[in-house]
C-alpha positions in Angstrom: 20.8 4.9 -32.3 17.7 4.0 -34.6 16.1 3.1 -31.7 16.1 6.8 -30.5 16.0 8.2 -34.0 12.6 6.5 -34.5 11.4 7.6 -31.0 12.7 11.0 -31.7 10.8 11.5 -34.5 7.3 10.3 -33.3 8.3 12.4 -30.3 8.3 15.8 -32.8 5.1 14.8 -34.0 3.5 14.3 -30.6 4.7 18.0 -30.2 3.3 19.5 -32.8 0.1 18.3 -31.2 0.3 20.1 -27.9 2.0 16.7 -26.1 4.1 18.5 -23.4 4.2 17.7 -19.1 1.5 16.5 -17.7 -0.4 16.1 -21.0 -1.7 12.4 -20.9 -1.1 10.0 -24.0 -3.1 7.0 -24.6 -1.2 3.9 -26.5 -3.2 0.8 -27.6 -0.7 -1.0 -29.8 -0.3 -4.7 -30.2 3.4 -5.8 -28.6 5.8 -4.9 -30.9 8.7 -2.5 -31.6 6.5 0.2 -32.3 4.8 -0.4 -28.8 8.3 0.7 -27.3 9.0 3.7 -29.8 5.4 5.0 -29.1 6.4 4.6 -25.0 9.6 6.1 -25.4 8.2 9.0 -27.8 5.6 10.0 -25.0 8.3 10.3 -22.6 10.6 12.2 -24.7 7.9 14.6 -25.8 7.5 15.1 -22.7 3.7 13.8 -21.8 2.7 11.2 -19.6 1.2 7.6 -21.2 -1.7 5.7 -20.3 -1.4 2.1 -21.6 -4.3 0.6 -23.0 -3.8 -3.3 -23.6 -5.9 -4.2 -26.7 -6.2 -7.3 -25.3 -8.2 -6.3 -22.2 -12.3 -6.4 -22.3 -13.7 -3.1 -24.3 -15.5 -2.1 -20.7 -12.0 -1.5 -19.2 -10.7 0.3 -22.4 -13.8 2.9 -22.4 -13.6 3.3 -18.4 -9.8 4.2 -18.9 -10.2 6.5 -21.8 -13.4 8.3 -20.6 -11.9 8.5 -17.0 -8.5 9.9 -18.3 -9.7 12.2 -21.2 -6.0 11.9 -23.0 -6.2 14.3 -25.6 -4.1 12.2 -27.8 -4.0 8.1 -29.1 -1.2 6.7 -30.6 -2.3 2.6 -32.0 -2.0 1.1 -35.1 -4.7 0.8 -37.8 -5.7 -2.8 -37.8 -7.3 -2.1 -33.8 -9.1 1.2 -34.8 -12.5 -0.7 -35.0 -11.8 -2.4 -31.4 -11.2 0.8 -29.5 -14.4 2.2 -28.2 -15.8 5.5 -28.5 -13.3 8.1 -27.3 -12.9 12.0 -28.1 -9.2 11.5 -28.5 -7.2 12.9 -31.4 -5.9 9.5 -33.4 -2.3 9.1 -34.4 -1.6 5.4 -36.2 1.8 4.5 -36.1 1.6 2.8 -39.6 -1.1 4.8 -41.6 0.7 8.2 -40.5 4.3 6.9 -41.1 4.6 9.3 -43.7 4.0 12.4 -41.8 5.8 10.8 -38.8 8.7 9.8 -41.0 9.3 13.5 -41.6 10.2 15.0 -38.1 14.0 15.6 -36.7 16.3 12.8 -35.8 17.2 15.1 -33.0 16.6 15.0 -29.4 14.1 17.2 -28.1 14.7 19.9 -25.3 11.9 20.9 -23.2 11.3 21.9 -19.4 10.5 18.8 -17.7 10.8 18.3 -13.9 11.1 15.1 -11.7 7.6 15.6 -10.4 6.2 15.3 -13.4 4.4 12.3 -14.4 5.9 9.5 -16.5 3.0 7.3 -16.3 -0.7 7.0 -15.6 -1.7 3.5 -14.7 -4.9 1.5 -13.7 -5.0 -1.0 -10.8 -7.1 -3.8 -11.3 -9.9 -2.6 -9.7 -10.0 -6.3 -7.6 -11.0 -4.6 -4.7 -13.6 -1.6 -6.3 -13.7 0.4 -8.7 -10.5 0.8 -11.2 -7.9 3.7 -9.8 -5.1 5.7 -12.1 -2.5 6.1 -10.3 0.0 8.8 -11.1 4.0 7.9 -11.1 6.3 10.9 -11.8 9.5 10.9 -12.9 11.2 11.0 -9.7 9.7 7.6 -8.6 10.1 6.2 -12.0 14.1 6.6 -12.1 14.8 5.9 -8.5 13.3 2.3 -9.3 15.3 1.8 -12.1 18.2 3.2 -10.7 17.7 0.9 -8.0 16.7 -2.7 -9.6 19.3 -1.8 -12.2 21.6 -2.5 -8.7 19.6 -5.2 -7.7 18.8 -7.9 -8.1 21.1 -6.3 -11.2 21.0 -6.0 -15.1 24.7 -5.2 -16.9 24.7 -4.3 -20.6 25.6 -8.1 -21.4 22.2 -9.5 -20.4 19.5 -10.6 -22.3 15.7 -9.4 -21.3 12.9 -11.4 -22.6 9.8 -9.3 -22.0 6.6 -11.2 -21.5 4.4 -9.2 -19.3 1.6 -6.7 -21.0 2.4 -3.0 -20.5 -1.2 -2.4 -18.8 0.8 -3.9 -15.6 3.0 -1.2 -14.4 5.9 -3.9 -13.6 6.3 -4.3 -17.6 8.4 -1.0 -16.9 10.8 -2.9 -15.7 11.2 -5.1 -18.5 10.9 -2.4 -21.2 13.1 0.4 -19.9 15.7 -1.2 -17.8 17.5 -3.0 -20.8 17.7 0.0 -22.9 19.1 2.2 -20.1 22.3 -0.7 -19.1 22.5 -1.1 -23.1 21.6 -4.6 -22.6 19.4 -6.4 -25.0 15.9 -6.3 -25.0 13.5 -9.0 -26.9 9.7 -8.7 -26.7 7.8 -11.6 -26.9 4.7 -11.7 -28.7 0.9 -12.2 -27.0 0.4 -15.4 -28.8 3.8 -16.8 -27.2 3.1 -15.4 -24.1 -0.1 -17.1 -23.8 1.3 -20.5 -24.7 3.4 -22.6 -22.5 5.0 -24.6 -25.1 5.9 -21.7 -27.2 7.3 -19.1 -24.6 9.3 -22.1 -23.6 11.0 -22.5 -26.8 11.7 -18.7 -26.9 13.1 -18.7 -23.6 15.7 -21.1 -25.0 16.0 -19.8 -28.9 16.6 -15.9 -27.3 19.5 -17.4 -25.2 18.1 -15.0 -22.3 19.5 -14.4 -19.2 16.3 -12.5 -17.3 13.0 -12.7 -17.4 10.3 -11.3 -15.1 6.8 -12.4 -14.8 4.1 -14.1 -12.8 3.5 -17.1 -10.8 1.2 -17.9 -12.9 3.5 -17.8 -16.3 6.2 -19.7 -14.6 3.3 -22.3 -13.3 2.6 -22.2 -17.2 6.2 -23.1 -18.2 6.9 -25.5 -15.7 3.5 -27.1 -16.6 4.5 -27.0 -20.4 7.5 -29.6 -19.4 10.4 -26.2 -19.5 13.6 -27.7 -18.2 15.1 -24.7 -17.0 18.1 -22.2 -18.3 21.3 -22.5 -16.0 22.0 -18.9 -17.3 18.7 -17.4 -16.4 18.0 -14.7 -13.6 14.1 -15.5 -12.7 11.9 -12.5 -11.2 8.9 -13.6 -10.0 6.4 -11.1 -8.4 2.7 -9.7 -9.0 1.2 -12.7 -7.0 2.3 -14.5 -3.6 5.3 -16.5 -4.4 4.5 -20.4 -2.9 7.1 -22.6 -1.5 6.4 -25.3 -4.1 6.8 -23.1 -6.9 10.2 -21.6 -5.8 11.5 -25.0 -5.0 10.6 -26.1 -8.6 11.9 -22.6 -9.9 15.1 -23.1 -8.3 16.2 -26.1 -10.3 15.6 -25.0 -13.4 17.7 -21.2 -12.9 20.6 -19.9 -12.1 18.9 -17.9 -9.5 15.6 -16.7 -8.2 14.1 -13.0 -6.9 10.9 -13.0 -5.2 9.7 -9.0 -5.9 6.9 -7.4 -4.0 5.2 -4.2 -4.2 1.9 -2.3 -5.0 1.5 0.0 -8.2 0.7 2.9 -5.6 4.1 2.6 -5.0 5.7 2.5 -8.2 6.3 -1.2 -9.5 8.7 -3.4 -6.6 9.2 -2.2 -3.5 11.8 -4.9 -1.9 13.4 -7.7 -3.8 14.5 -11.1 -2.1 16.7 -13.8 -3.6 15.7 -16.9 -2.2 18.5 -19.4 -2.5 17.1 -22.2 -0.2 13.8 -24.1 -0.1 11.7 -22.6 2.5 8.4 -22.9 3.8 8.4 -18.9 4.4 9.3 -16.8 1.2 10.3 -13.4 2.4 10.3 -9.9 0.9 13.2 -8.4 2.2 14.7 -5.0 2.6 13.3 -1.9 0.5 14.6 -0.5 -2.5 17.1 2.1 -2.3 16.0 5.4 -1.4 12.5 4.1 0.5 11.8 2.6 3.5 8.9 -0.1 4.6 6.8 0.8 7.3 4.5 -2.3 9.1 1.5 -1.3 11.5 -0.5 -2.5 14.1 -5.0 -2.8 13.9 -4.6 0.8 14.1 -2.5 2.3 11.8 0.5 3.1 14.4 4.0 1.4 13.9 4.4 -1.9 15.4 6.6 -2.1 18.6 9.2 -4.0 16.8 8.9 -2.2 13.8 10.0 1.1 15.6 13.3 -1.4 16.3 14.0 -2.0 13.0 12.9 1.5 11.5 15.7 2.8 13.3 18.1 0.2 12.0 17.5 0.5 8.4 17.3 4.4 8.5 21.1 3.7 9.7 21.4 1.4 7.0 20.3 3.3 4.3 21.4 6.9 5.5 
């Protein structure tokens, strides 16, 4: 309830700025509870955020907020001389309090549609230039819907967040345990970044998911991390190698291997992997989609055509 009292109210301010559908917001806040309030506050005013990591080299920060032209910046006063030059009108969630602190508890009503966006977010650019792509709504709630399902989150869960909100699968991590009314703890860049340290919160928060990497959970392992019988590993963003899932599956309770591009909103099929295996598979779709595989030249795959058929059956 303060949760969404606090979100509420930022989201009145953002209103009384113009914020409405399809009105993008930038946020450039360190990780913290007012990083989730401002996400939550964009979204309940209605507009669409664009998530600037203040971590991230100032060439990628002025590409994204020249490219984007969001009209509004919510970030916090101690990283107003580390954003570059930008035309955006500047809300800081500390030094505006105040004014903030003034808006309705209430829950907003406006018009809002499934196909408008939730979120406007920038591949890496590893192959070219940097591309925003636009996830509405729709997309955005059939995933959670979905991963709430599988590979599953209940309201007795807890969801150590570790991975930074400029990579769309930290949606995952920051939404999903607020909608099951689980419990959701949000590590901190300087733990994140040290093996030794996230181990020790992995263990002191007691949690029973976390989602992040290869190369976090080479970090851990690395760092001597014995492992949490309890705890629900996802592991996606990067191939998945046999050696690492072996040494992943000793130290969990159990293990999802999650694949998909940002183009296509976060994971696009989840596999638990229960045995070692030289071959780490994908596995079926989400619900409500459907993987297609083709040939040299863009046509459907013989056997694919086979097994199109069967999962439209499956999933119909």
């Amino acid at each position: 309830r303060e949760l969404n009292a606090k979100a509420n109210q930022l989201a009145h301010h953002l209103r009384s700025l113009g914020v409405k559908p399809e009105v993008l917001v930038g946020i450039c806040v360190e990780r913290s509870l007012e990083m989730v309030i401002g996400l939550l506050a964009i979204l309940k005013a209605g507009g669409a955020y664009v998530p600037l990591d203040p971590n991230y080299p100032q060439e990628r920060l002025a590409f994204i907020l020249e490219d984007t032209q969001a009209p509004v910046l919510l970030t916090q006063a101690s990283l107003l001389e580390t954003i570059p030059q930008h035309k955006a009108q500047v809300i800081c969630l500390d030094n505006d309090y105040e004014a903030i602190a003034q808006q309705s508890h209430e829950n907003l009503c406006f018009e809002l549609n499934t196909d408008n966006l939730a979120y406007t977010i920038y591949t890496s650019g590893s192959t070219g230039k940097p591309k925003g792509v636009q996830v509405p709504h729709s997309a955005l709630s059939n995933f959670l819907y979905s991963m709430k399902q599988t590979p599953g989150l209940t309201s007795e869960d807890i969801l150590l967040a570790v991975t930074t909100y400029s990579f769309d699968i930290a949606a995952l991590e920051l939404f999903l345990p607020i909608i099951v009314g689980a419990r959701l703890i949000v590590a901190s860049q300087e733990i994140v970044a040290d093996g030794t340290q996230l181990s020790a919160k992995l263990t002191d928060s007691k949690a029973t998911v976390m989602q992040a990497t290869p190369a976090t959970w080479k970090l851990l392992v690395a760092a001597g991390w014995d492992g949490n019988p309890q705890l629900k590993i996802l592991c996606g963003g990067e191939a998945l190698s046999s050696n690492l899932a072996s040494q992943l599956l000793q130290r969990c309770d159990c293990l999802w291997n999650m694949y998909g591009p940002t183009e296509t909103t976060i994971w696009s099929a989840a596999s638990q992997i229960k045995t070692d295996s030289k071959v780490i598979p994908i596995s079926h779709p989400i619900a409500n989609t459907q993987l297609y595989i083709l040939d040299q030249y863009s046509q459907l795959r013989s056997e694919e055509r086979r097994v199109g058929k069967e999962c439209r059956s499956r999933w119909s």
